[in-house]
Steps between C-alpha positions, in 0.01 A plus 500: 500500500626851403516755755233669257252312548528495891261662707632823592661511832503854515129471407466290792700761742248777325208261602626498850529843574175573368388221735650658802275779412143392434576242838621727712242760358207278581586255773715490785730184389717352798772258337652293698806236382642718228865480634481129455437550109854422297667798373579363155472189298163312354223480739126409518257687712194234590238708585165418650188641279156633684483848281619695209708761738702173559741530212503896504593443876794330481663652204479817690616371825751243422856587511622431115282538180323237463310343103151362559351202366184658423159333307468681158182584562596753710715661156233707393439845345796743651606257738652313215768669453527652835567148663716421235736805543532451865617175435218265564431157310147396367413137501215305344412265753277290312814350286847409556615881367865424394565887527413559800691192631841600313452909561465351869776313535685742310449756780676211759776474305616848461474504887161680517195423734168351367186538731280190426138409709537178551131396524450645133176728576386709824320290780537428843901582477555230749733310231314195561473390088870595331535463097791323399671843315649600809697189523572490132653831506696489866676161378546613148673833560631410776359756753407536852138572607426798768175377629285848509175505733248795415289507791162778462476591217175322482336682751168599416363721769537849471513465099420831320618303160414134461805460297788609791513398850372819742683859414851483783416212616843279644582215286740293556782382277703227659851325322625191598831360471618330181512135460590261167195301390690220301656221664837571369503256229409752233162264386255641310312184466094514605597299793737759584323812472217315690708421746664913505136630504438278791801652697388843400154470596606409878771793478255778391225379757721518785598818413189620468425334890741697568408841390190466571600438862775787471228751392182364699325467180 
């Protein structure tokens, strides 16, 4: 992959800033964790999913720019080419997209971060049903994950916009410490990704115990 076709990095560092912004402008983020994130080298954030401010949250919190995994669906109109010059990567999740997977990857090995949700769609956000990408791309490129643990953003009293958790509310953004998903054979057999999204599954739900306990949510 040319460095070309790479999704900006300095898109991505754009993307943050701005993020900084609108959370800080709106909410009252507490983060919590962020001096455990590596300084440099390929790494996966695996972020729980309960609402749209989840992505938006971390990018503007987290301590290195970080390119999204995001559904294409959400490419439309001006936010086409908005998400794409900040460095963010659309995926069609009803196919194996090829693209996606090798723009992905490509991000890993030039040393950059990739933010994935792990469950695939926004739900409970208690990483109790994991697809199998997150182990495909932690083994693949070879990167750590950073468990991340969003905790209130779906908080629905005191709503004035049914689309965003309550105006300043405190939400809670949570990093873990990094851990290797493989088993140190390299595998990228079935059985062996099974067996990786197994170990990740227990990794992100402790840390999520965790938080949850650290922040009495």
């Amino acid at each position: 992959m040319t460095a070309a076709s790479l999704p900006s990095e300095k898109g991505a560092e754009v993307g943050r800033r701005i993020g900084v912004g609108l959370m800080y402008g709106l909410f009252r983020p507490r983060v919590l964790g962020a001096w455990k994130v590596p300084a440099s080298g390929p790494l996966i954030f695996a972020i729980n999913h309960s609402h749209n401010v989840d992505g938006p949250m971390v990018m503007g919190v987290a301590p290195r720019p970080t390119h999204f995994l995001i559904k294409k669906e959400a490419f439309i109109g001006p936010l086409d080419p908005f998400l794409t010059a900040i460095g963010q990567l659309k995926v069609d999740r009803d196919t194996t997209d090829r693209t996606a997977i090798t723009r992905a990857l490509g991000v890993l090995e030039s040393g950059g971060v990739l933010g994935i949700f792990p469950e695939g769609t926004r739900g409970e956000g208690d990483f109790a049903a994991l697809r199998a990408g997150l182990a495909y791309f932690a083994v693949r490129g070879g990167a750590p994950i950073v468990p991340v643990a969003v905790l209130g953003s779906s908080e629905r009293r005191g709503r004035l916009i049914k689309a965003l958790p309550p105006l300043r509310s405190r939400v809670d953004v949570v990093f873990g410490e990094p851990f290797d998903a493989g088993d140190g054979s390299g595998l990228r057999t079935r059985k062996a990704l099974d067996a990786a999204t197994e170990r990740i599954q227990k990794q992100l739900a402790a840390h999520l115990e965790n938080a949850r306990r650290l922040t009495g949510r």
